[in-house]
N, C-alpha and C positions, 0 to 999 in steps of 0.2 A: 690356429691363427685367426679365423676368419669368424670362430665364435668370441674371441679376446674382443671384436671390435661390434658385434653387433648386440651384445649383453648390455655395457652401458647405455648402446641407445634404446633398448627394450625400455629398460629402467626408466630411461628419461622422457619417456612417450608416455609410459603407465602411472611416471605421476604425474606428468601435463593432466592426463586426462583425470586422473583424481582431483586435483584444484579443478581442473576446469566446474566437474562434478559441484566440488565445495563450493563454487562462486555460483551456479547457476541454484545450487539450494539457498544460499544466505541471500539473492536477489528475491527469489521466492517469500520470504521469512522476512525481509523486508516490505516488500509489497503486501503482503499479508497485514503485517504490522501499523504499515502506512492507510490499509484502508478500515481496518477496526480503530484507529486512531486519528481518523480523516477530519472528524468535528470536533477538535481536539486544536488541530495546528492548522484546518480552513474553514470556519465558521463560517456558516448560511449568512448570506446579510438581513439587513435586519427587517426587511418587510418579508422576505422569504420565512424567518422563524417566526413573525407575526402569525404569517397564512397557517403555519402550522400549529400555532396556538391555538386558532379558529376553529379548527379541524378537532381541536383535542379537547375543547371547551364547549363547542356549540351545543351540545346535549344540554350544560348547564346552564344555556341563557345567556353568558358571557364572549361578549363580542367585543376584541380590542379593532378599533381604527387604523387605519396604515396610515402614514405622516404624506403630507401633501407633496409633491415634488417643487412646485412652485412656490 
C-alpha cells in the first residue's frame, strides 16, 4: 500500500529535477549564445568602435576623428 502511493511521487520529483536540469542547461546555451552574439544585437556606439579603429589602424598612419559632442 504504502509503495502504491510513494512511486508516483518518486516519478514526479525525478522529472521535476530533470527539466529543472534542462532549463538550467538551455539558460546556459542561451547565455553562451547571447554573449558570442553580443555585437550582433548591442552594437558599441559609435565613438566607442571609432577608438577601436584607432587601435587597429594606428600602425598604418590612419587616424579617424571622434564627432564633436557640441
Amino acid at each position: 500500500m504504502y509503495s502504491r502511493r510513494v512511486f508516483p511521487l518518486a516519478i514526479a520529483i525525478l522529472l521535476g529535477a530533470f527539466w529543472d536540469l534542462v532549463a538550467v542547461y538551455l539558460s546556459f546555451v542561451m547565455v553562451l549564445l547571447l554573449l558570442l552574439t553580443r555585437r550582433h544585437w548591442f552594437p558599441l556606439p559609435a565613438d566607442e568602435q571609432i577608438r577601436r579603429e584607432n587601435k587597429k589602424t594606428r600602425c598604418k598612419g590612419r587616424v579617424v576623428d571622434l564627432p564633436d559632442d557640441g
